[in-house]
C-alpha positions in Angstrom: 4.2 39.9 -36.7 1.0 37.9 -37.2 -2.5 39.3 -38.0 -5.4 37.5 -36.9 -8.9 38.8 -37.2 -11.5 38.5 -35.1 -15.2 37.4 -35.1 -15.8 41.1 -35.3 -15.2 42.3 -38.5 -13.2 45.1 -39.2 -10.5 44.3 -35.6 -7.7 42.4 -35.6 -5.3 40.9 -32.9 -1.7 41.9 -33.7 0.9 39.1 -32.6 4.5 41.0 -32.6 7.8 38.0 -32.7 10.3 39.3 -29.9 13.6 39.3 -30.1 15.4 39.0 -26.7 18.7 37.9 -25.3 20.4 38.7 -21.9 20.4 42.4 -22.8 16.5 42.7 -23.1 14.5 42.7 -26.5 13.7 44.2 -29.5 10.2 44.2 -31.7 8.2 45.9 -34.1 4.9 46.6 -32.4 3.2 48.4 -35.5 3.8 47.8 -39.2 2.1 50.3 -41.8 2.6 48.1 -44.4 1.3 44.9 -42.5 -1.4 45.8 -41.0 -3.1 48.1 -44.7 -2.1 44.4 -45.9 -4.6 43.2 -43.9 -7.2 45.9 -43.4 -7.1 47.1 -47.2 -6.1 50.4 -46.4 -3.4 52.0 -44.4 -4.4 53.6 -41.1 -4.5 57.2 -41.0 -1.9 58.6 -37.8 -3.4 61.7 -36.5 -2.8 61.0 -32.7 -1.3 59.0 -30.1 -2.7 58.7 -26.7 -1.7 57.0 -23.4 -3.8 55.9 -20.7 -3.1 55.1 -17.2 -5.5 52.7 -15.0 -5.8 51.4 -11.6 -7.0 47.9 -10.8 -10.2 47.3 -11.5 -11.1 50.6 -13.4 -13.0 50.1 -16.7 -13.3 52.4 -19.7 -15.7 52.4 -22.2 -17.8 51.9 -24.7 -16.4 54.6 -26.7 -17.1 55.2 -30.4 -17.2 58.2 -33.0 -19.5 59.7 -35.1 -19.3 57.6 -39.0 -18.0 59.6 -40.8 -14.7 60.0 -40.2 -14.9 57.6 -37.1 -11.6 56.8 -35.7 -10.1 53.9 -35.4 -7.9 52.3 -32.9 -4.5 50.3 -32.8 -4.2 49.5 -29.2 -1.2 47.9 -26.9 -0.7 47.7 -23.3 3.1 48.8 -22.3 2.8 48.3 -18.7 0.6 45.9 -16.4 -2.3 44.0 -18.1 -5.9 44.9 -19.7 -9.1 43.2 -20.9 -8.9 44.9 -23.9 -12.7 44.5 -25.5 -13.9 45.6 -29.2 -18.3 45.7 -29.4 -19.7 46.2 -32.5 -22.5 49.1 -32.3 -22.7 49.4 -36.0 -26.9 48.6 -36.4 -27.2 46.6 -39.2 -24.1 44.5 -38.5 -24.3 40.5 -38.7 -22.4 40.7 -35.4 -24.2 44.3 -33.6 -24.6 43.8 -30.1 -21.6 41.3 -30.1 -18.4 41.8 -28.2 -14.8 40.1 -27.8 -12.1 40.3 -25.4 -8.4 40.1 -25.9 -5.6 40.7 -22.8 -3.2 42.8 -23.9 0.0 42.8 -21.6 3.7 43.0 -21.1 4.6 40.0 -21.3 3.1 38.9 -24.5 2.5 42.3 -25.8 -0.1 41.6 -28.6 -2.2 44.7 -29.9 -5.5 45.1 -31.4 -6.7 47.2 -34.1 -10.5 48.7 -34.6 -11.9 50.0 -37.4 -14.1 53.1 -37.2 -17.7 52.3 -35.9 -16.4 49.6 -33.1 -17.0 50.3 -29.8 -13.6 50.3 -27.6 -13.3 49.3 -23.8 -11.1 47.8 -21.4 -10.2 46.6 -17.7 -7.2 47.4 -15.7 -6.2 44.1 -14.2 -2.9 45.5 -12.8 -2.2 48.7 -11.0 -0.8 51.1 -13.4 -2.4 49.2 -16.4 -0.8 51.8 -19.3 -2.4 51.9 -22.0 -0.8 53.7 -25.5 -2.9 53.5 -28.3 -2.6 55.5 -32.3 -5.8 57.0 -33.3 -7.1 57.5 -36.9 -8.8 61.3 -36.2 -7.9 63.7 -33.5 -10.1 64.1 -30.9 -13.6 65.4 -31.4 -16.0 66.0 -28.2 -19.1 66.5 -30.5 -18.1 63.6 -32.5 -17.8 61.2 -30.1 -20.2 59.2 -27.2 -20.3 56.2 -25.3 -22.3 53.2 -24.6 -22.4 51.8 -20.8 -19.8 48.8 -20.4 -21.9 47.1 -17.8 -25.0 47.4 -19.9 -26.7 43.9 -19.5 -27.7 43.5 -22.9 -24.1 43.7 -24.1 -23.5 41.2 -20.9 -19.4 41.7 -20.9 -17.6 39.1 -19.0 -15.5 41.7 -16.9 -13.0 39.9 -14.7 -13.7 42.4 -11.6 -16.3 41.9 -9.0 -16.9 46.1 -8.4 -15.9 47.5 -11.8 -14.4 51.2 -11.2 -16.4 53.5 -13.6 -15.4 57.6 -15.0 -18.6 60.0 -13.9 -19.1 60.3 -17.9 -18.9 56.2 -18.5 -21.1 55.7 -15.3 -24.2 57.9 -17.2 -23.7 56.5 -20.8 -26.9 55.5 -22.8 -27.2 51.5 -22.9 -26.9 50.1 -26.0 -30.9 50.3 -26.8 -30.7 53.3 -25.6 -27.9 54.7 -27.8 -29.9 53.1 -31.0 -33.2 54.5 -30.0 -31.6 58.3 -29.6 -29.6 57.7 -33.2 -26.3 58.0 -31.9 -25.2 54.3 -33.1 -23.2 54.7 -36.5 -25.1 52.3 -39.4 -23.2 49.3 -40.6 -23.4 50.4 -44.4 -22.1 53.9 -43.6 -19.3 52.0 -42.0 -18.6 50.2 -44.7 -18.9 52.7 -47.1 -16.3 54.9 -45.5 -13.9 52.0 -45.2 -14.3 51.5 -49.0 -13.9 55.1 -49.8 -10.4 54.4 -47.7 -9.3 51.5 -49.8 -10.0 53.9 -53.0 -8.1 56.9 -51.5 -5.2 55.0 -50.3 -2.6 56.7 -48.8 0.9 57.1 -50.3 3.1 54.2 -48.5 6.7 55.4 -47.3 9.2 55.2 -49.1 11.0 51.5 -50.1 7.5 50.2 -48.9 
């Protein structure tokens, strides 16, 4: 498994090795150990999630109130997504900035977000599945969205007639968001993600 982060900071692209032979495969697609290695603090499981997309259906932005935030550690199982991180963090070196990676089932790579990201993705298959560990369970009041086809954030979405939900279709845009307060502040972010690395978390045991 190889960790690579990405010009966001605070997500990572997760490269799993596969093991295959005639029979089919074997491969670790998350490592506690691995990726705390790499973020400086484990990532706190308190819910798993799957999501199932049609062709051409995008989700997003979707973020949490920081704190606690929730991050993300994201793989597609099934089919093929644009899977996009956007920082929304105001103060950031990189706010306003945006990445994509594909996640698929072929290659099936990952991508982990740290709380105060912005999360989003296209289906590019039919039955695009989505399963994804989350840091915080879910919180309605806690948690909003940014438009995905907001101009400012200009995201290269590889679909001519992007599919939208009713709540992603009358999100704020991003100056929007920021004007109404609901954008999390870069130092909080930080700050939380430093109380993390202080707290810890007790590793399994032989780890």
């Amino acid at each position: 498994m190889k960790m690579r982060e990405l010009s966001i900071e605070g997500a990572w692209e997760i490269i799993p090795q596969q093991h295959g032979d005639p029979r089919g495969l074997f491969m670790e697609w998350y490592r506690f150990d691995r990726l705390a290695e790499a973020v400086g603090h484990p990532l706190r499981l308190a819910q798993g999630n799957l999501s199932v997309s049609a062709r051409g259906v995008v989700r997003g932005f979707h973020f949490a109130d920081v704190p606690p935030g929730q991050a993300k550690y994201v793989t597609c199982v099934r089919g093929a997504v644009l899977d996009v991180v956007v920082d929304l963090r105001v103060g950031s070196p990189t706010f306003g900035r945006w990445e994509g990676v594909r996640l698929d089932d072929v290659d099936r790579r990952a991508v982990y977000l740290s709380e105060g990201l912005g999360h989003g993705f296209c289906a590019l298959t039919d039955d695009a599945t989505l399963s994804y560990l989350c840091s915080t369970t879910y919180n309605p009041t806690g948690e909003h969205a940014v438009h995905p086809l907001d101009p400012d954030l200009a995201v290269e979405w590889p679909v001519e007639e992007p599919k939208l939900s009713a709540r992603d279709a009358a999100a704020p845009t991003l100056a929007q968001a920021r004007g109404s307060g609901l954008l999390p502040e870069y130092d909080a972010c930080r700050s939380f993600t430093e109380s993390l690395r202080a707290d810890g978390l007790p590793y399994p045991d032989g780890i």
